[in-house]
C-alpha positions in Angstrom: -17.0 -6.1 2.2 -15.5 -2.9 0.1 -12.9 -2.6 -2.8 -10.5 -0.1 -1.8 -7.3 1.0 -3.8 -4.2 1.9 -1.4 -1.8 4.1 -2.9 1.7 4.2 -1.8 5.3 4.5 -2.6 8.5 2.8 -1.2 11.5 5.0 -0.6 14.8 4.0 0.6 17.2 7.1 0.6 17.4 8.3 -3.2 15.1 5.3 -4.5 11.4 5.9 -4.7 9.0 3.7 -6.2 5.2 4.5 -6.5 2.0 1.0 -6.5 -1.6 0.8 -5.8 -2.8 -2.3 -5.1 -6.9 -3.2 -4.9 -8.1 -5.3 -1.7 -11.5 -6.1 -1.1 -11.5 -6.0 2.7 -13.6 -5.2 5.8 -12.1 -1.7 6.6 -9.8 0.8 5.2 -7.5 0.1 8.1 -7.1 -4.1 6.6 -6.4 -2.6 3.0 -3.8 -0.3 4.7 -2.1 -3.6 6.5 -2.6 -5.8 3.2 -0.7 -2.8 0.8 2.0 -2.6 3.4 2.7 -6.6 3.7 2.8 -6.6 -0.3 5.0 -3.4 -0.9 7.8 -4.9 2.0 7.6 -8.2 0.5 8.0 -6.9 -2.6 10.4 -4.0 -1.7 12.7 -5.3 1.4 14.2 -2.7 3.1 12.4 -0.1 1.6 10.0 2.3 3.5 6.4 1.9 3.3 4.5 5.6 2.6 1.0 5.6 2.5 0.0 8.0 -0.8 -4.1 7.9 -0.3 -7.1 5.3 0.4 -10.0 5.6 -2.4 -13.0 3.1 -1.5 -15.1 1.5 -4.7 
């Protein structure tokens, strides 16, 4: 398994907010999926934008 850090931002009209968040996963794609769940958990009703993928 790899350590990636997903960087991405939740907008909703005006309102951006920027996060990374760390997952030790399988694939880039799972880090992707695991950012996402956290940032609309997080952030509901916000839209998920993926900023870049850096693996460790």
């Amino acid at each position: 398994m790899s350590k990636y850090v997903v960087h991405y931002e939740m907008r909703k009209a005006n309102a951006s907010a920027s996060f990374s968040k760390t997952a030790e996963c399988e694939t880039e794609h799972a880090a992707i999926r695991i950012a996402e769940a956290q940032g609309r958990k997080d952030r509901p009703g916000y839209d998920f934008n993926l900023k870049r993928v850096e693996k460790k």
